[in-house]
N, C-alpha and C positions, 0 to 999 in steps of 0.2 A: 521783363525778367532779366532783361542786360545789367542792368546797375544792381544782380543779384551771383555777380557771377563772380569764381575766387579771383583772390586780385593779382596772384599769377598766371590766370589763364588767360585775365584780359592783353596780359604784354607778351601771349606769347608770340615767339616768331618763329619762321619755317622753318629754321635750325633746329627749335625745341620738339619741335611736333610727335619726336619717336616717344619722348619722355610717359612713362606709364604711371597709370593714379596709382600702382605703389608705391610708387619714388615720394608722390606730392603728398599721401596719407605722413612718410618720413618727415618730410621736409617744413609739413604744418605743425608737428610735434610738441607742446611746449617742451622746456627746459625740465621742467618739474611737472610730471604725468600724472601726478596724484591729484587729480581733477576734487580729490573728497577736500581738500585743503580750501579751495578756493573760495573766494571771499564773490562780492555781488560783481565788482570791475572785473574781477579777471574773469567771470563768466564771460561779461561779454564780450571782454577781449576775443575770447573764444568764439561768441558770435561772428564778431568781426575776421578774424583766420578764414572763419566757414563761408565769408560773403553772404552773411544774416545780418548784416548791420543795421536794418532800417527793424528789427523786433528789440531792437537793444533798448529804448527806451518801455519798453511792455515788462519784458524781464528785469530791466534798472526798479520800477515800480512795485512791481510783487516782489520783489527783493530775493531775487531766486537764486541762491548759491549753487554752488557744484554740488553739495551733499543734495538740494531740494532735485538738481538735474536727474538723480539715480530717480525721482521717483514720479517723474513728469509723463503723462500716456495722452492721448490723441484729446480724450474728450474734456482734461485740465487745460490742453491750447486753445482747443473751441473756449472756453468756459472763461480767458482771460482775454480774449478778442482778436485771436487769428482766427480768421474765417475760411476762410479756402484748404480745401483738404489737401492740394498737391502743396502749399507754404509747410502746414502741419508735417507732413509726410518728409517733408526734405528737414527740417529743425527734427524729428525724431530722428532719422538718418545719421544728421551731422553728431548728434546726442549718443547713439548708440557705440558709435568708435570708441566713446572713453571708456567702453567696458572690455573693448575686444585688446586682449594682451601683442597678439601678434602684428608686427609691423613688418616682419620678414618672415618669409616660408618657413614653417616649422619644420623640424628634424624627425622621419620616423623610423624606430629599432624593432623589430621583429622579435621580442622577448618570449622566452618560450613559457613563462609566467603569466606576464599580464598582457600576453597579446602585442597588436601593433600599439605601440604608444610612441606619443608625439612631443618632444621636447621643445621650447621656446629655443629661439637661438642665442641668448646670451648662456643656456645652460651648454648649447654647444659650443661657445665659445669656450667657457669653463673646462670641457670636456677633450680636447682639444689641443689639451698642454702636455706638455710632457713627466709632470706631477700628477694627473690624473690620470693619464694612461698609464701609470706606473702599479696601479692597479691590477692592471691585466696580469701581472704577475703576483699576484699574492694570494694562496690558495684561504679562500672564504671559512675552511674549517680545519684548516692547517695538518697534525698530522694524522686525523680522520681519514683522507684520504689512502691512507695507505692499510685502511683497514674496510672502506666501503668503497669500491674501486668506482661508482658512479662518482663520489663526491670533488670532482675536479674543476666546479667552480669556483670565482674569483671574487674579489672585494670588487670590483669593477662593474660587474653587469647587480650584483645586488646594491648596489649607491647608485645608479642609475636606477634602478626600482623604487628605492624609498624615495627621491626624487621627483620618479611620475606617482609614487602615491601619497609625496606630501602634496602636491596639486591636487588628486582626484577628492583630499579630506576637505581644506581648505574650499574647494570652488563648492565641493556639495555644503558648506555652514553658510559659505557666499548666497547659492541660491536661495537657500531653505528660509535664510534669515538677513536680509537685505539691511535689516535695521542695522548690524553690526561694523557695518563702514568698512568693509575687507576691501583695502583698494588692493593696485597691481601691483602696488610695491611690496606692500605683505605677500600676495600670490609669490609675488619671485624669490622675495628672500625665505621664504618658508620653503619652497622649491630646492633652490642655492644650499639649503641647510641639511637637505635630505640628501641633494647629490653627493655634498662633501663632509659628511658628518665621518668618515669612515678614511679619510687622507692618510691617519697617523698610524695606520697599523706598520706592523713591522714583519719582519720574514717569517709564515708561518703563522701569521695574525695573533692569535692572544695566548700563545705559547710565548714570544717575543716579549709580549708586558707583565703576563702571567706569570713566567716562569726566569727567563734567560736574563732580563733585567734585575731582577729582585736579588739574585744571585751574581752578576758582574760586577752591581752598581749598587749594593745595601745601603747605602749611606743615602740616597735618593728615594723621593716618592715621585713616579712619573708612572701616567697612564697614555694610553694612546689619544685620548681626548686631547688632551693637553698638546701632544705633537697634531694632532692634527689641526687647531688652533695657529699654530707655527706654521705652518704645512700650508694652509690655505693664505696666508696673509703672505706667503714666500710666493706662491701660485700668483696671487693678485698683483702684485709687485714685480714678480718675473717677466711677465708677461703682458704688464701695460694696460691692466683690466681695467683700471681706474677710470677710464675717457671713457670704455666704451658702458661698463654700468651706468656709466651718468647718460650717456646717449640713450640708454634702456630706462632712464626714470628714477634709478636709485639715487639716493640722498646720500652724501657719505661727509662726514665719515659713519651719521649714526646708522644705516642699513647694515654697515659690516660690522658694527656692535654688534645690531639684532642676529645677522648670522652666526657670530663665533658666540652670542649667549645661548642659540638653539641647542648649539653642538655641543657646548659643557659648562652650561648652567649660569650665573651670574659672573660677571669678570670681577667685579670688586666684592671682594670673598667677606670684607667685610658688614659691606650691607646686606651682605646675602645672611648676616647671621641677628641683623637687627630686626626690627618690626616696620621700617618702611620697606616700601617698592623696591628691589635690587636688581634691578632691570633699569639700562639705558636705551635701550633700543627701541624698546614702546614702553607706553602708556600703561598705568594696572587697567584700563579699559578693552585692551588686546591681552590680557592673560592670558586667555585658550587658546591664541597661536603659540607660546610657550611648550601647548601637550601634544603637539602632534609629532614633531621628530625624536622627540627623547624624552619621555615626560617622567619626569622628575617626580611624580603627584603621588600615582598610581601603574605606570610602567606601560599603561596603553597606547602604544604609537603606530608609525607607520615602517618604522625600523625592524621592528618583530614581526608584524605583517609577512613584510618583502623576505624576512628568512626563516619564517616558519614554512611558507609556502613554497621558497625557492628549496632549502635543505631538504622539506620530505619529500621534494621532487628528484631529485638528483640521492640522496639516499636510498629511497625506495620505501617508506615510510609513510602509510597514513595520515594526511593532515584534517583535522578533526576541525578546525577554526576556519569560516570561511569571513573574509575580511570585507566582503561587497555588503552583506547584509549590515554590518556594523557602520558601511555607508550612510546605508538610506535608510538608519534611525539616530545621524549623531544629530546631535542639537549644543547650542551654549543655553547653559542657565547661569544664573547669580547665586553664590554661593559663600556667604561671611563678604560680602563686599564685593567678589570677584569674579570673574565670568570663565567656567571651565565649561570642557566637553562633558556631557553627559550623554546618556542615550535611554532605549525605553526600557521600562521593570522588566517586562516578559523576555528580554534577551537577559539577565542574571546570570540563569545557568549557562548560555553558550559562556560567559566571561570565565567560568568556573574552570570550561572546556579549555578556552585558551590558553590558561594558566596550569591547568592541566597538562596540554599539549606542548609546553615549554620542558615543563617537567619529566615528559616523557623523552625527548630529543637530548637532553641532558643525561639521561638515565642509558638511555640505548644508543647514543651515538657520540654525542660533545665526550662525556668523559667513560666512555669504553674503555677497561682497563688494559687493553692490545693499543690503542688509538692515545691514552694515555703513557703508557711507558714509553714509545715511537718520538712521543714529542722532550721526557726526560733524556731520552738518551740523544735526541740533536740537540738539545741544550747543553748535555753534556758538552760534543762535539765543538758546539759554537764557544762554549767557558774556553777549551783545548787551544780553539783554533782564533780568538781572539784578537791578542797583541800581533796577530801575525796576518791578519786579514785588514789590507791598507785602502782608504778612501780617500780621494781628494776630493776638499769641501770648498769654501769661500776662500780666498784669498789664496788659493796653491798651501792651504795647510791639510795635512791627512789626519786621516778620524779612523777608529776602531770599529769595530761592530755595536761596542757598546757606549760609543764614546761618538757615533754619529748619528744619534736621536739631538744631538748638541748642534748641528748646523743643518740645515734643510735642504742645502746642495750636493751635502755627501747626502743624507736620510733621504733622500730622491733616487739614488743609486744603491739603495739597499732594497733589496726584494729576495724571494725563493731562490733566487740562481743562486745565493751562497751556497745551497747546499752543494750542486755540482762544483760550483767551483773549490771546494772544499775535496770534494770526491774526486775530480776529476784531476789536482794537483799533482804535482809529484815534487814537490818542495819538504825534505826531513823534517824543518818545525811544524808542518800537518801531519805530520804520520799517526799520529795520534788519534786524531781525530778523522783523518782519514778510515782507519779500523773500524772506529761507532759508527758511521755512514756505512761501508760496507757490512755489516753485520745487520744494521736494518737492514739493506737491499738484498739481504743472503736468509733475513727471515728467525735469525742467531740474536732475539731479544732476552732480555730481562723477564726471568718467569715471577708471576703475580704469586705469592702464597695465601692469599685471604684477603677478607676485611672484614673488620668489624666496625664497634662504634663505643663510644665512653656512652656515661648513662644523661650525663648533661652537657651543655653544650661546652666546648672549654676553645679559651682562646690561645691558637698554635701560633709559634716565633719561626722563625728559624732555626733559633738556638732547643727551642723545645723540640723540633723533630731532628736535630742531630743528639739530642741528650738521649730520643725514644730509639734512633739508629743503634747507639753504643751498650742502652740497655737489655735491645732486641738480642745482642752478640754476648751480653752476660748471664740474660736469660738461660740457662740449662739446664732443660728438662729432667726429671724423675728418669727415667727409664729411656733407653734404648740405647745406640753406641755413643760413646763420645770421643770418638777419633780426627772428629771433624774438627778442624781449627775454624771459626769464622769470627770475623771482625766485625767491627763499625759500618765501615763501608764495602762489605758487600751488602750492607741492607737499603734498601730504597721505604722511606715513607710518605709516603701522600697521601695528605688531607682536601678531600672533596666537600665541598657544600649542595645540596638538592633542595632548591628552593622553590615559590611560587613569585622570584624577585625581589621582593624586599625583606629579605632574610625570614624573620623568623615570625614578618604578619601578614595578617589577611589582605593582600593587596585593594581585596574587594569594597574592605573598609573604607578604602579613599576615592571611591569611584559613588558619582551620585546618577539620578536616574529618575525620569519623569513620566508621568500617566499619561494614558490616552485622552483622557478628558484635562489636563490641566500641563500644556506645551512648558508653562514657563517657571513651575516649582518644584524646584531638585529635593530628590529625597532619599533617604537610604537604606539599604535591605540589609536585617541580619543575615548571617549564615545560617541559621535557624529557622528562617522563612523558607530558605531554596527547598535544602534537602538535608534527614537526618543521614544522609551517605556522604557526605563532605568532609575533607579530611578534619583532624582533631590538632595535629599540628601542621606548619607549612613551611619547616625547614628541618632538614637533617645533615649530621656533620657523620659520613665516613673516613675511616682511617682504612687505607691501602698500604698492606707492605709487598713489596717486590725485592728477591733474591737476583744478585749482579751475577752468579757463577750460578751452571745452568747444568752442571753434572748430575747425574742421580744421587748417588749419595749425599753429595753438597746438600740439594735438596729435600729430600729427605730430613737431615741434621738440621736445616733452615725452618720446613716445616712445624717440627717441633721444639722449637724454638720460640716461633710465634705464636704458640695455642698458648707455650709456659708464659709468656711475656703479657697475654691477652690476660692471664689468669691473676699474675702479679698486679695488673692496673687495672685491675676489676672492672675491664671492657664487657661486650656482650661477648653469648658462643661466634667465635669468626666462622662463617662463610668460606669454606676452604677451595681450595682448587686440588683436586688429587693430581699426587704426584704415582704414576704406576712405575713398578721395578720390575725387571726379568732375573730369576731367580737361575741357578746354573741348569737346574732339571728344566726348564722350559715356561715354570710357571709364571705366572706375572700377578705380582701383590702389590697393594697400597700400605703405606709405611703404617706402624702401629703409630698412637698417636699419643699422645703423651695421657693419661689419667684426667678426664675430664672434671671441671667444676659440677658440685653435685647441684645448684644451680641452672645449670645448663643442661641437665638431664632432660629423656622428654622420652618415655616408654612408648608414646604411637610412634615414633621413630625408631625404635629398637636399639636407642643408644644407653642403655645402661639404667641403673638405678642411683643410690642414695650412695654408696662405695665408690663411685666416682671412676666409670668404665668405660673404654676405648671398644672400636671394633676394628675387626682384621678380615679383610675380604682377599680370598685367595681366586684366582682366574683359573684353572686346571684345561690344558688343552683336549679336549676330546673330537677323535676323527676331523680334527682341525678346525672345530667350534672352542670360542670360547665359553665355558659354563660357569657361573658363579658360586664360590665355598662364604657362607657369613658365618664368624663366629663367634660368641659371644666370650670375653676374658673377663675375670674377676680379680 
């Protein structure tokens, strides 16, 4: 067994002796890990590394590649003419390392999601920089929180989630389906893509692309994808990644392809619109690594996972999707030439559930009309305080707030803390915007007057919701006072979308699904198979107006303003928000309302008939109860 031994352990000397088979598992390494690559010689190169030399000729013979290595078991070595079971046992040994990812102690976080989870160490080296801990400051649901006072997580600890559960998708298709050649390098860049899918956001998260951009910088389309793209290749480059990914087995430059096409889609926009492959990074053979961090297909990833489950958690919110079970039935099938995630029929309806459960977190929390006007009015703040909030970027030159998504060394130094430092200034060109931050902190918001909805879906500019601003303010109801002067801009409009994700279709459409009896043939479910309870449409477009002056009166005048304005663009009945008055005697009323659409009538509500009738609800104080007067006016 001497002439069987590594051919470093035979030179060792007494100096060496501390040295641990950790080091030597590193040090045996090839350059290029991706064992599925190799050809019949470099197998037994590999022999050879392991001090298997004298089996090379058996393996040279059967012609056994690296892909045949994944699939070699005890009783195929008997079967090709090693005999001895401790030979056998040591060649499966050697064999097995090329499936175990770790070469260095992995990293483990205490998530209060998904448990202890265990990171690879090149994700900690990622993790690590001063670009991804930048993170830590960026609130996950921006200004949410200041209406759901749990919601005080970060883009940080959720990219670290999709992260360990683009590993936990990836290894479960690994095991299930061996056939699909998932080497470690897919494992990590599909990992890599989860952690850093989430670099680009900006203060406030997608208040910042959503809102604050769109309005500094209209001449621009920029999303946070896009900076984060910038953002990760600044990381990789700042920080000297390059050596050590390759020490980890990635290929480069094409691995950093495959990562920045996980994160936003094809790089060359043009192939992306032809009918070849628009992918550099793999093969159309690895397609269904494609779906798991962002999938482009049908919206099912590991990204919504990690923040449906992290948000109802820290919201306080019912999470209806549970993402373990969608584990242990995904599968790849072939589908028009291609190989996507599928999973099995009988889960349909949870999918229904998921998409559901987006829609609801949307509804109840992402766009909260309290939670929404909070994030208008720091946008305001941030427009104010702009030209006058200075960064230094590359070269000793300074960048704006809006004008520093343009270098990744200021856009590194942009997080949440603008807001305090905005707040906390005492520089005359914030004054400004000083006041909109203190008035959120004081609770002194922007009151909501309604919303409604047009009857079909119409497409909103900017120019269209300042034209609906100036009309709102010419709008002048039939009845009530008109001493109120209001303008253009005291009005606020926001147009919200409520989708199932892909606007206005059935996600479900694009999502295939295979039987218990037939593993390997994808196939598709109407909506009419699940359930006749499914909704009928799966997008809606609300219009939100909000009054900037919060007096009663103002309000009042505002309110009816917007039922008149609702009535001229033959929107639906708005959704109001009552405004209540205290009256000199004590009473307290809700404003008359302007002459409703005979349309919008509805007698089980007791609002009126076909003459087009308002109601007036009077409070009357009794023994210091308040009691209800309803009255009906003609």
């Amino acid at each position: 067994m001497e002439n069987r031994k590594r051919p470093f352990e035979a030179v060792l000397t007494p100096n060496d002796s501390f040295k641990t088979p950790e080091k030597r598992v590193s040090v045996a390494r090839q350059p290029d890990s991706d064992s599925m690559g190799w050809g019949v010689e470099e197998t037994c190169l590999y022999l050879r590394r392991e001090g298997l030399e004298e089996w090379e000729d058996i393996f040279r013979a059967q012609k056994i590649s690296g892909v045949g290595l994944r699939y070699l078991r005890d009783a195929d070595l008997e079967k090709i003419g090693i005999q001895y079971l401790g030979d056998r046992l040591q060649i499966l040994h050697s064999i097995s390392k090329l499936w175990q990812i770790e070469v260095e102690p992995n990293k483990v976080f205490n998530d209060p999601i998904h448990g202890h989870v265990e990171l690879h160490p090149l994700l900690i080296r990622i993790i690590d920089t001063p670009q991804f801990q930048r993170l830590r400051n960026l609130k996950q649901l921006g200004g949410t929180y200041f209406v759901f006072p749990g919601a005080s997580h970060n883009r940080f600890e959720h990219s670290i989630g999709v992260g360990y559960l683009a590993g936990q998708l990836v290894r479960a298709l690994n095991e299930r389906q061996p056939e699909l050649l998932i080497s470690r390098r897919d494992i990590l860049c599909v990992q890599i893509a989860g952690l850093c899918h989430d670099l680009g956001h900006g203060p406030f998260s997608h208040m910042f692309d959503g809102k604050f951009i769109p309005k500094a910088r209209p001449g621009i389309r920029w999303k946070h994808e896009t900076a984060s793209l910038a953002m990760f290749d600044y990381l990789v480059e700042n920080n000297g990644l390059k050596p050590v990914m390759e020490e980890h087995g990635l290929v480069l430059p094409e691995d950093l392809d495959f990562i920045k096409e996980q994160i936003a889609g094809p790089l060359d926009t043009n192939a992306a619109q032809g009918q070849k492959w628009p992918y550099e990074g793999r093969p159309e053979d690895k397609s269904f690594l494609y779906e798991i961090v962002a999938n482009k297909r049908n919206g099912i990833d590991v990204d919504k996972w990690d923040y449906f489950a992290r948000d109802c958690y820290h919201l306080g919110i019912q999470n209806n999707f549970d993402y373990r079970r969608f584990l242990k039935f995904a599968r790849v099938c072939e589908v028009d030439r291609q190989k996507h995630i599928c999973t099995r029929d009988k889960e349909v309806g949870n999918l229904y559930d998921m998409f559901h459960t987006r829609n609801c977190l949307h509804r109840r929390a992402y766009q909260h009309k309290v939670s929404n006007i909070i994030e208008t009015m720091i946008t305001e703040a941030f427009l104010k305080a702009d030209k006058h909030i200075l960064i230094e970027g590359s070269g000793g030159k300074t960048f704006t707030l809006s004008t520093a998504i343009d270098d990744m060394e200021a856009y590194t130094k942009l997080t949440d803390h603008v807001f305090e430092q905005i707040h906390n200034s005492s520089s005359p060109e914030l004054a400004e915007a000083r006041k909109i931050l203190r008035n959120i902190l004081c609770r002194r918001l922007y009151k909501c007057l309604g919303q409604t909805q047009a009857d079909k879906h119409m497409i909103v500019t900017q120019e269209t919701i300042q034209r609906w601003e100036g009309d709102l303010a010419r709008s002048i109801p039939q009845t009530g006072a008109q001493d109120v002067n209001l303008q253009p801009e005291d009005f606020i409009v926001s147009v919200i979308v409520m989708d199932y994700g892909m606007k206005e279709k059935n996600p479900i459409n694009n999502v295939h699904f295979y039987c218990k009896d037939d593993l390997t043939t994808a196939i598709q479910i109407l909506k009419n198979q699940v359930s006749k309870l499914l909704p009928e449409q799966f997008a809606e477009q609300l219009i939100r107006v909000y009054c900037k002056k919060t007096d009663d009166r103002t309000l009042e005048a505002a309110k009816k303003h917007f039922v008149q304005w609702c009535m001229d663009m033959n929107f639906s009945k708005p959704q109001m928000s009552v405004v209540f008055i205290r009256t000199q005697d004590g009473d307290i009323i809700a404003p008359e309302l302007t002459p409703l659409k005979a349309s919008w009538s509805n007698n089980n509500e007791g609002e009126g008939g076909e003459g087009g009738s308002f109601r007036k609800v009077n409070y009357a104080s009794v023994n210091g109860q308040k009691k209800a007067k309803t009255k009906l006016f003609k």
